[in-house]
N, C-alpha and C positions, 0 to 999 in steps of 0.2 A: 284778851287777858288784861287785869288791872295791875297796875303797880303801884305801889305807893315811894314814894320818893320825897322824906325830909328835908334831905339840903337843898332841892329846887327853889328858889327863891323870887326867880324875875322870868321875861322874856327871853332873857338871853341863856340861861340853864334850858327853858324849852327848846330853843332852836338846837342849842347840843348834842340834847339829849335825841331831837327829831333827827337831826343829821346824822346821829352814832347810827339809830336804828335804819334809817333807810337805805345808807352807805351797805349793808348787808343784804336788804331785803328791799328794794327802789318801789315796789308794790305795796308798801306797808301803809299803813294808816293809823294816823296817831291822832287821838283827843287828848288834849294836856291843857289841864285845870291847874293855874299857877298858886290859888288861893288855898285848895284843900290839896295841893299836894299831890295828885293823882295822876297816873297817865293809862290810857287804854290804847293798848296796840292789835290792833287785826293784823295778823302776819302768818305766811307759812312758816316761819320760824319757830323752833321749840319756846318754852320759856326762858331755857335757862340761857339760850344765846341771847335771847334780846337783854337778859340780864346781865351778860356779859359785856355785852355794846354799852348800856349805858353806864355800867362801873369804868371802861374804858376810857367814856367820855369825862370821869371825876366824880360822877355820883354813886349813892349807898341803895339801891332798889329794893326793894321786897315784895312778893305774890302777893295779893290781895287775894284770900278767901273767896 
């Protein structure tokens, strides 16, 4: 699943945002593109939880189509 993510700005919003999600799911697998904003997570988790983790962590997430 892709998310796009506005307010990511640096390395260190990645690492947040990687920490929120694995913190639930330690199996999970994240590609996070700092420049276009994007993050892809392979997780047994729904959507909406891993949406939930990274709004946790301070950011604004959205589905990517």
């Amino acid at each position: 699943m892709e998310f796009e993510i506005p307010d990511m700005s640096c390395g260190g919003c990645a690492n947040a945002i990687t920490r929120a999600v694995t913190e639930l799911d330690p199996a999970a697998k994240l590609d996070v593109d700092v420049p276009v904003k994007i993050v892809t997570v392979t997780s047994r988790l729904p959507p909406d939880r891993v949406i939930r983790a990274i709004e946790a962590a301070g950011f604004h997430p959205s589905l990517k189509d």
